[in-house]
N, C-alpha and C positions, 0 to 999 in steps of 0.2 A: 432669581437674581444671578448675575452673569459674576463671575471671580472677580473679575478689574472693577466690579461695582463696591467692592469691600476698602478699594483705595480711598484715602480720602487724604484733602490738602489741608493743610492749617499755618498759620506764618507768624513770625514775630521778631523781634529788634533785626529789620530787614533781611531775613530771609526766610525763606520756604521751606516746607516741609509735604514732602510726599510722603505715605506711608500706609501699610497696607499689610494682611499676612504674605508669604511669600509664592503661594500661588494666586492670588488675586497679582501682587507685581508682575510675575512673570506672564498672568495674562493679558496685563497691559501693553507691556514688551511688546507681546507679540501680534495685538493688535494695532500699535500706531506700528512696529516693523511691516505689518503686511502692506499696510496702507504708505508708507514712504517705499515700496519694493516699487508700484504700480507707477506707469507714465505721470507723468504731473499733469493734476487737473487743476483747475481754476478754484476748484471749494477745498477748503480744509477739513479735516477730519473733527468731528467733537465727540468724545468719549464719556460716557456718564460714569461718575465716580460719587461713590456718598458727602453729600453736600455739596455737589457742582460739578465741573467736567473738564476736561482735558481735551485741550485747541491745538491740530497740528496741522503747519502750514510747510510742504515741500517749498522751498526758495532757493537762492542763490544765498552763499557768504556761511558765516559761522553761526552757530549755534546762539539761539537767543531766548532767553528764561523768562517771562512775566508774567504776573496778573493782572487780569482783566476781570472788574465787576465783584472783587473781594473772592469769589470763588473758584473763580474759572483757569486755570495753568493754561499759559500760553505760552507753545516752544514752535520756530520757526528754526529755517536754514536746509542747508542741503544736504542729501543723501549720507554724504561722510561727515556730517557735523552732528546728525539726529541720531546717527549711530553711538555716539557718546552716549547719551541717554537711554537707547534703547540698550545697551551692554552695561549699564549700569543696574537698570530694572533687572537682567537676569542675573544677573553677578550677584546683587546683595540678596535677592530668590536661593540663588545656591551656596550662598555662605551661611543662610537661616537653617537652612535646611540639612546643611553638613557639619553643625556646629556640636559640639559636645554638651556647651551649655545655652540654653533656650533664655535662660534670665538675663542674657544681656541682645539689645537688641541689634543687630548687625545694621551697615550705614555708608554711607557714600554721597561724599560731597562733590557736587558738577559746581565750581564758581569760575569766574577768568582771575587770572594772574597776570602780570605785564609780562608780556613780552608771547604770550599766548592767544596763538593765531586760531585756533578752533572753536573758543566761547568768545561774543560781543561782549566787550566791557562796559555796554550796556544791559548786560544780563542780572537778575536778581538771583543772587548764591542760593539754591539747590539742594536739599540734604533728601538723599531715599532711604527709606528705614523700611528694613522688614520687622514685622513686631508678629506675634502670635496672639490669637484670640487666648483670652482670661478665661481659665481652666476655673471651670463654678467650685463654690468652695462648699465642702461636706458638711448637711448638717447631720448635728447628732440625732442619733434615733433615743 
């Protein structure tokens, strides 16, 4: 199983939830970055994530957040817009990773605010969470 397979989505009182340990994020990052680096093709990218997959479409205009099919994350827009996203998957990656304490879990919310030209205010609010796999608990001998 591939890192970015450990991300999984979950959503509630409308908005999303990406989350994953933090090199599963950062191998997300840096699979839809390779894929928005490359000439814009006609197919989008889907990325398999536990429980569903992640839809990235190179376009024109600002960055745009939704669900498709209860599972699937769907982010479109261009080059400078998907960078949002893709700097935020590494960012909360190295905040997980740099932190002193692990019991809290580090986080990053992508939403639009008025008068902000980089996310469509047709977007659904966005939160990346790096979390750490659940350290087994000892039994007694």
């Amino acid at each position: 199983m591939s890192d970015h397979q450990l991300c999984r989505l979950s959503g509630s009182d409308g908005e999303l939830e990406l989350a994953g340990p933090p090199a599963a994020l950062r191998a997300l990052g840096q699979r839809l970055r390779q894929f928005g680096a490359t000439p814009r093709t006609a197919r989008p990218l889907e990325v398999a994530i536990s429980g569903g997959s992640v839809v990235q479409e190179v376009t024109g205009g600002p960055l745009l957040v939704g669900l498709r099919d209860a599972t699937t994350l769907h982010v479109s827009g261009g080059h400078e817009y998907l960078d949002i996203l893709w700097d935020a998957l590494d960012g909360v990656a190295h905040l997980a990773e740099t932190a002193d304490d692990r019991g809290v879990n580090r986080h990053q919310h992508i939403e639009h605010f008025p008068g902000d030209e980089h996310r469509s205010p047709d977007s659904i609010p966005l939160v990346i969470v790096a979390d750490w796999p659940q350290e087994p608990i000892p039994v007694p001998r």
